[in-house]
N, C-alpha and C positions, 0 to 999 in steps of 0.2 A: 625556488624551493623544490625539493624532491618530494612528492606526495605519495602514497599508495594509500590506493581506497580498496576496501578489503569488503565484500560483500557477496550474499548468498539470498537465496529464496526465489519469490515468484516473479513476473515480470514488471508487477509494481513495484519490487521491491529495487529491479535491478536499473531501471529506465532513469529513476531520479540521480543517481549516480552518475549514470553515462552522460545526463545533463549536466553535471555537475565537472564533471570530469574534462568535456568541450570547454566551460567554462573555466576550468583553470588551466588550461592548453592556453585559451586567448588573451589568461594574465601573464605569459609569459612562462609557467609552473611545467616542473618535468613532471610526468604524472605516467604512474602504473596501474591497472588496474587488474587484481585481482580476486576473480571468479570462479564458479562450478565451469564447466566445460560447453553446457547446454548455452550456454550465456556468452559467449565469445562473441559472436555477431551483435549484438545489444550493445556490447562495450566496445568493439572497435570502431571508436571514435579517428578523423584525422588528427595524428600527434599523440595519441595517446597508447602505451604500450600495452600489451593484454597479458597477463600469464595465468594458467588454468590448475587450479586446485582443489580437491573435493570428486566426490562421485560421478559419474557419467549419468546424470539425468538426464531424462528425455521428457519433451513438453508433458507427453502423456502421463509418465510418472509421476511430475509436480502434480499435473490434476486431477490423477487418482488420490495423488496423499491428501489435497485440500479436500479434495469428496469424501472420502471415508472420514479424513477431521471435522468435518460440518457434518455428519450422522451424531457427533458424541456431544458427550456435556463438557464444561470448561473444563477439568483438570484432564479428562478422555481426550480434548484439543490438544491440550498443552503435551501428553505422554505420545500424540499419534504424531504431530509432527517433531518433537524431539527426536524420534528415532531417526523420524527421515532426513532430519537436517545432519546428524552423527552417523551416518552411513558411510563408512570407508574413514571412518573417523580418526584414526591414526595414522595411518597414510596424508590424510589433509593435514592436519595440523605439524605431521611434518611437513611436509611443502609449503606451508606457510612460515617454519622455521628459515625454510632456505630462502622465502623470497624477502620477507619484510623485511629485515635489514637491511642497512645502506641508506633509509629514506628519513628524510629529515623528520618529518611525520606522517605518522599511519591514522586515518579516517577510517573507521569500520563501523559496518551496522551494526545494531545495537542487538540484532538476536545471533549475533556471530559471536556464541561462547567458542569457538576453536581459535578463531584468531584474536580473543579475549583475553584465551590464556597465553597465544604468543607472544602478543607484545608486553604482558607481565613476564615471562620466562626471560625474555631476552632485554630488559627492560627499558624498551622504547619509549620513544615519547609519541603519546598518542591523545586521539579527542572519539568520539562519538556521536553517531549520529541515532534520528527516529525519526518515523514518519506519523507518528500520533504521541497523545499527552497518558496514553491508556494505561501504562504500568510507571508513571512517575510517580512517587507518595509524595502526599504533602499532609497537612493536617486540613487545609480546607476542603479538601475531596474525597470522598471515598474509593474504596478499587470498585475499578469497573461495574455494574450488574448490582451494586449495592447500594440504600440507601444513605444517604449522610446521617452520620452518627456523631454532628458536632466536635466535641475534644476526645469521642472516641474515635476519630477516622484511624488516627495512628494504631490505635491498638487494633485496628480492621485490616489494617498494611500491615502489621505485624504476624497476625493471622494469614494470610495471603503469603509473605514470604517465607514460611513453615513447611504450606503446602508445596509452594514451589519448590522448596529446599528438598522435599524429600523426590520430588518429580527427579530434580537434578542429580538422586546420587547415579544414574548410568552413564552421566559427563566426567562425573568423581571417576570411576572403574574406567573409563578408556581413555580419561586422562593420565591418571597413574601404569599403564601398560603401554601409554606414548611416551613417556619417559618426563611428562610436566610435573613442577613441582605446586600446580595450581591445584586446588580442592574447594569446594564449596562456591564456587563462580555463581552468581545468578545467573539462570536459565533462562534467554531471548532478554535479556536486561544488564548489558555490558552500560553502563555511565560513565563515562571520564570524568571524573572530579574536577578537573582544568578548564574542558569544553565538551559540553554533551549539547548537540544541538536538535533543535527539537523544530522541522521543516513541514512548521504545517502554518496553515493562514492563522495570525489570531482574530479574524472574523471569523472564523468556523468552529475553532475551540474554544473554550474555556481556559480562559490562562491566571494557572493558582498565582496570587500573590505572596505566595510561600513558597517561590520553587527554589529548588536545591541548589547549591552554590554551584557555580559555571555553566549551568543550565541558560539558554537562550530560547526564546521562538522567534525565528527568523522571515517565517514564511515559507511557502515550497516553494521546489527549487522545478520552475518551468520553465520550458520551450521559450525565447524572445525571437525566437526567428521566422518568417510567414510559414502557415503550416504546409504540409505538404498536398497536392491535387491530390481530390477526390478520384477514385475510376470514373470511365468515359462513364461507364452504366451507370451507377451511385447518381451522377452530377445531373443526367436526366431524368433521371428517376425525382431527384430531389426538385428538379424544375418544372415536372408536368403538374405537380400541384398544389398543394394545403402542406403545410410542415409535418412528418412521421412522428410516431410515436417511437421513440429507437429504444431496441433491447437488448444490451449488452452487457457478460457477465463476466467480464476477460479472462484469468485464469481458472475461474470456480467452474466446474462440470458437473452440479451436483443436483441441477433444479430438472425437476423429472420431466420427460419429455414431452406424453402424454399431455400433462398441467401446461404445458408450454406452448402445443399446437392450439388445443382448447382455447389457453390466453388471445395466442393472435386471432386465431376465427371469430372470436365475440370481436375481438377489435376491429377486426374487417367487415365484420358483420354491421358494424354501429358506425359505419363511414370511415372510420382512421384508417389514415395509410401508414405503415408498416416496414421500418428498419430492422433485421434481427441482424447485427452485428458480432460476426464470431462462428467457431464453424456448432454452430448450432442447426440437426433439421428441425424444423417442424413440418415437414411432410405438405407441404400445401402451395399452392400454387394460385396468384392472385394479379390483377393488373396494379394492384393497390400496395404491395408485397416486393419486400426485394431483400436478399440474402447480402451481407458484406461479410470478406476475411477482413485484412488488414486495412486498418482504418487510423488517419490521423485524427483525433476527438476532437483536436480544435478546429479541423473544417466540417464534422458533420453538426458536433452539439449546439452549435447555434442557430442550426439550421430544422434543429426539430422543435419539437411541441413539447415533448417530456421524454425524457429520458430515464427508464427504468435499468436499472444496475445493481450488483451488490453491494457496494458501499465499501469498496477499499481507498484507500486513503485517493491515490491517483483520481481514481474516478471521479471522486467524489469532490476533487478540487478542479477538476475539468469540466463538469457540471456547472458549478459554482462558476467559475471563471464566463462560462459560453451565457450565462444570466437564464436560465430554462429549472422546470421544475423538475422534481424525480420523484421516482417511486423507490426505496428499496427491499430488497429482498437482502438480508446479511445471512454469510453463509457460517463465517470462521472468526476465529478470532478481533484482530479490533473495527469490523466492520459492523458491528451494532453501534457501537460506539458514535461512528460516523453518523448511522443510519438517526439513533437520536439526535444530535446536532441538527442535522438538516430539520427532523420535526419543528424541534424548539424554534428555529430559524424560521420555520413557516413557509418554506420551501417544498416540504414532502409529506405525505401524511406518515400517521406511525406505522413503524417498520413492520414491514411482514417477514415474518422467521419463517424460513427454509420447511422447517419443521412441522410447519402446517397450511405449508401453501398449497391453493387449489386456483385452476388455472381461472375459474372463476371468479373469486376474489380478486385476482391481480389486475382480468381485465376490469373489473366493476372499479377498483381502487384507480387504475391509470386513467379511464373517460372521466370519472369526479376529478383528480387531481388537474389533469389537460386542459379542462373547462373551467377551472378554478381561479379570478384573475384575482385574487386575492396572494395567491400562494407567486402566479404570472409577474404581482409586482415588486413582492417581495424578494423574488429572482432574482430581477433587475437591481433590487437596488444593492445586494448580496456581491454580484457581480464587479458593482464599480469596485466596492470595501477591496473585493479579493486583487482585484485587475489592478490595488495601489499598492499592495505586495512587491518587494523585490526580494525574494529569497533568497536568490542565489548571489546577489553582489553582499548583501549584508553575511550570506555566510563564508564568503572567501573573503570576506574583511576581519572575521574572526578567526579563521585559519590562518593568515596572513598574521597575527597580532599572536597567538601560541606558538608559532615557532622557537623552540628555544635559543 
């Protein structure tokens, strides 16, 4: 089969695909993948072709958008990064004209309203993907941030896709001036009615019993192959002593610096030794302390004590998997989401919002949770649930099965 996987956003959004993508190179699948530009490297996978569409971002750019979007309130999220993902937005969407046909079926992410409208325009046959349950309705759940309103959930998803609607009319205007004859698309909520697959553990979500027709949860779609060595430094660092507390926020840049140095010094202060993973400073210097860039999760997370993060999907199933506690801090979008999950699970205490973190709190929150063998065992037993997941074959067995 000829696939093109059509995907845009930050580097969780981009990773699972590339995984995905490996894996259908190994079923034998001719596979395209088409991304923003910043993202080439991520997707050149062996066997897999790359072609590049969309804006010239630069890492720094995504993590300024996610930072000024985690300053706002949801609908402030939902308007600050709609712009940024619609930048050069007619230009993309042509380019997406030119590449996705020819392919037996197009997999695109689900906040990819550009190539949402392409394969309506040109009218392919396609499926969808998501890496959370956050904007599915059903009647048993409410949207995101809300209480359950029983047999009003719908009428609360009805409300919600209002607000959305009107978010969306600046997709409407530069749709109509790229020559689409699409209008009204939901905004980051492309579903294929056929196969919309939804690639998260269902040990970690909630999975309605009323989910919408060709809707799946499959599992995420992770790494089966040994992870990659740690640096010589990391691998020593991590064998002179006691497991680190690691702190790691991948794409988000938005947790103040200040609160962040603070954090580690009470943690160094109160004996933890000390991962900051990411080009994060905090200005300090310690035998107990040690800075990492790039990092494969699945050699360091099981090797610490807890693991503080902001809760995007990725992370937060890489946690999960490595059987170790968290703390989160949610900055953006469905990373509260996550961040409750893991409470409920028993795994992290309640989330701390962006919004009113002090570097105090975080460390007083990570020495209780680190000490906590309560939350330590419920970890473990999280880990096996997730570690019985196979995502990725169960989702190229559905892919495999929509071909027309």
């Amino acid at each position: 089969m000829k696939i093109a996987l059509a995907t845009v956003g930050t580097t969780g959004d981009i990773r699972p695909f590339a995984i995905l993508a490996s894996a259908l190179v190994d079923r034998g699948h001719a596979v395209t993948a088409v991304t923003w530009p910043v993202h080439r490297a991520a997707m050149a996978r062996p066997g897999v072709r790359v072609e590049l569409a969309g804006p010239h971002a630069d890492p720094e750019l995504i993590e300024a958008a996610a930072a000024d979007a985690a300053a706002l309130g949801p609908m402030g999220q939902v308007a600050a990064l709609r712009d940024f993902h619609l930048a050069d937005g007619a230009a993309h969407y042509r380019r997406l004209r030119e590449l996705l046909p020819g392919h037996d079926l197009v997999l695109l992410h689900g906040i990819h309203a550009l190539a949402h409208a392409a394969v309506l325009d040109d009218g392919l046959p396609w499926a969808s993907a998501a890496f959370d349950p956050v904007l599915l309705p059903t009647a048993t759940a409410p949207p995101p941030g809300m209480p359950s309103l029983g047999p009003l959930n719908r009428a609360a998803w009805w409300m919600l896709g209002r607000a959305l609607a009107r978010a969306g009319r600046p997709l409407d205007q530069l749709l109509a001036q790229a020559g689409s004859a699409q209008r009204g698309l939901p905004l980051f909520r492309a579903r294929s009615a056929e196969l919309h697959i939804v690639a998260a553990s269902p040990s970690i979500i909630v999975v309605p019993p009323d989910l919408p027709p060709g809707t799946a949860v499959t599992g995420a779609w992770t790494e089966r192959s040994a992870p990659r060595p740690l640096a010589a430094d990391l691998e020593s660092f991590l064998a002179a002593g006691q497991p680190p507390v690691v702190i790691t926020f991948g794409s988000m840049r938005g947790f103040p610096p200040a609160e962040l140095r603070t954090a580690v010094d009470l943690l160094l202060a109160a004996g933890r030794r000390v991962v900051v993973q990411g080009p994060l400073d905090v200005g300090l210097s310690s035998p107990n302390l040690t800075v990492a860039e790039v990092v494969d999760h699945r050699a360091l997370f099981p090797r610490s004590a807890l693991v503080v993060h902001h809760g995007g999907a990725g992370t937060t199933h890489a946690v999960a998997v490595a059987g170790v506690p968290s703390v989160v801090v949610p900055h953006v979008g469905d990373q509260r989401y996550w961040a409750e999950r893991l409470h409920r699970l028993g795994v992290a205490p309640d989330p701390l919002p962006l919004a009113r973190i002090s570097g105090e709190r975080l460390a007083a929150v990570a020495l209780s949770t680190a000490a906590d063998r309560e939350a330590g065992a419920a970890s473990r037993v999280l880990a096996e649930a997730v570690n019985a997941d196979d995502g990725l074959a169960t989702s190229i067995g559905l892919l495999e099965r929509a071909q027309p």
